[in-house]
N, C-alpha and C positions, 0 to 999 in steps of 0.2 A: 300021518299028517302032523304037522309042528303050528301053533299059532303063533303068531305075532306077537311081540310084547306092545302093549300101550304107546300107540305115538306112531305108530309105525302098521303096516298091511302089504297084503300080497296079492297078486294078479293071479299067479300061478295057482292050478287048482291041482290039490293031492300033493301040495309042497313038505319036504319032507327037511329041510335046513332054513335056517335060519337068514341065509344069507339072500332070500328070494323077497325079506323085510324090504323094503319101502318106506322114509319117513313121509308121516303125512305134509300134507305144504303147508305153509303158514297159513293162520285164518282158520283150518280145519283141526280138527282132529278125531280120536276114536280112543277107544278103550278097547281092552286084549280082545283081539282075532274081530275084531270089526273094521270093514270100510273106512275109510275116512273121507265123507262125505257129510258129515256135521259140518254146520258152518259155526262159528263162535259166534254169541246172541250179541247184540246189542249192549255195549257198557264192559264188554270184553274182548281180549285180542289170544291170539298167539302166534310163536315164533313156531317153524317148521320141526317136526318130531315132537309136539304134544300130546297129552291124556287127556288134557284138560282147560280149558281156556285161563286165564290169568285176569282179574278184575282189573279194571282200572282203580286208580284210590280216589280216597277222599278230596273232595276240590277241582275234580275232574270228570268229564260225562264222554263218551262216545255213541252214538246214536245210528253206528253201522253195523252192520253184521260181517261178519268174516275179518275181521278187522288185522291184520299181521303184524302190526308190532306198538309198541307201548305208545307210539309216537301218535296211535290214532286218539289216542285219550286226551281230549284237550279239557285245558283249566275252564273253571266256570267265569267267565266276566265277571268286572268288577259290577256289584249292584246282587250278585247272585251265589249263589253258594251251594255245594253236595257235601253231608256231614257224612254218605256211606260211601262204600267202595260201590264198582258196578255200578255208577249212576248211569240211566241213558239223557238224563237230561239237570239241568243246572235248575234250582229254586231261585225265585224272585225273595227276596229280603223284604218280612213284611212290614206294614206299617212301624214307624218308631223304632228301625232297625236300618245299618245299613253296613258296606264292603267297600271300603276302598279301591282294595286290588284284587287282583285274576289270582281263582286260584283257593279261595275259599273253603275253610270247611264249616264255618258258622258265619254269620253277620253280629257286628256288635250292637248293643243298644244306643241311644242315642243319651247322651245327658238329659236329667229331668227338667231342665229351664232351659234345653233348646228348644227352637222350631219346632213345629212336628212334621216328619215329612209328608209331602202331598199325596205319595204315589208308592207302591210297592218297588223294587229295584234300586232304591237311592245309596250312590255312592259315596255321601256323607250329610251330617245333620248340620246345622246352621244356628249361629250364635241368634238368639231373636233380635230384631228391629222394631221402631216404631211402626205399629199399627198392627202388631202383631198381637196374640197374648199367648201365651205359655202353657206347657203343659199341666201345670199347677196354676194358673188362672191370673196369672201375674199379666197384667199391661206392659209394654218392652219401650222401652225408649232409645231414640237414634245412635246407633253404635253403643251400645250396651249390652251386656250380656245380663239376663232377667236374674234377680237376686229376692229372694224369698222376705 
C-alpha cells in the first residue's frame, strides 16, 4: 500500500500508486493517508488539495466552517476590529476608542478634549459642544473644540 501525500486521499483500498490520490475539495482537507472529511473551522478556508486550512488575517473574521476560498473572510465593519489572524468574529471598539473603516486591526484612541463616545463600536469621536464637558473636565462651548 502507498499513502497519500497531505491534501489529497484514496477511495481505493490496498492502493499500490500514487496515481489512485484524489485532491481533497475545498473547505476540507487532511493530512498524510487520511480522509478528507475535516471541515476547515471557523475563521478559516481552503482551496482544493490542502494539509491544512489557511487563517484568515487580521481585520477580518469568518464565522463558517468549510469555508473555500479567501473570499469567505470578510473585513470587520467600521466601529469593529480583529488584531489576530483566524478571527470568527469582529470586536466592538471600546469606550474612548473608535474605526472609521472596514477592515481594522486596532481602533484609534479618541483625542483627550473630545467627546467621549456613548457607546462601544463608534466610528469616530467628536469635537466637544456646548453642554458637554470633556474628558478632562473642561466645559465645551458652541463649536469649539475644548482647550485645557
Amino acid at each position: 500500500c502507498q499513502d497519500c501525500e497531505a491534501g489529497k486521499y484514496s477511495e481505493t483500498v490496498g492502493a499500490s500508486a500514487a496515481t489512485t490520490c484524489q485532491d481533497c475539495e475545498a473547505g476540507k482537507y487532511s493530512v498524510q493517508a487520511a480522509a478528507c472529511v475535516e471541515e476547515c473551522p471557523s475563521g478559516t478556508y481552503s482551496i482544493a488539495a490542502m494539509s491544512i486550512c489557511k487563517s484568515c488575517a487580521a481585520g477580518k473574521n469568518s464565522g463558517a466552517t468549510g469555508a473555500t476560498s479567501e473570499a469567505s473572510c470578510f473585513n470587520c465593519t467600521a466601529g469593529k476590529y480583529s488584531s489576530t489572524v483566524g478571527a470568527t468574529i469582529c470586536t466592538f471598539c471600546p469606550l474612548r476608542e473608535f474605526s472609521p473603516n472596514s477592515g481594522a486591526q486596532t481602533c484609534q484612541i479618541c483625542e483627550p478634549d473630545s467627546a467621549p463616545t456613548v457607546a462601544e463600536g463608534a466610528t469616530s469621536c467628536s469635537l466637544c459642544y456646548d453642554g458637554l464637558i470633556s474628558e478632562s473636565g473642561i466645559n465645551c462651548l458652541l463649536g469649539t473644540a475644548c482647550a485645557p
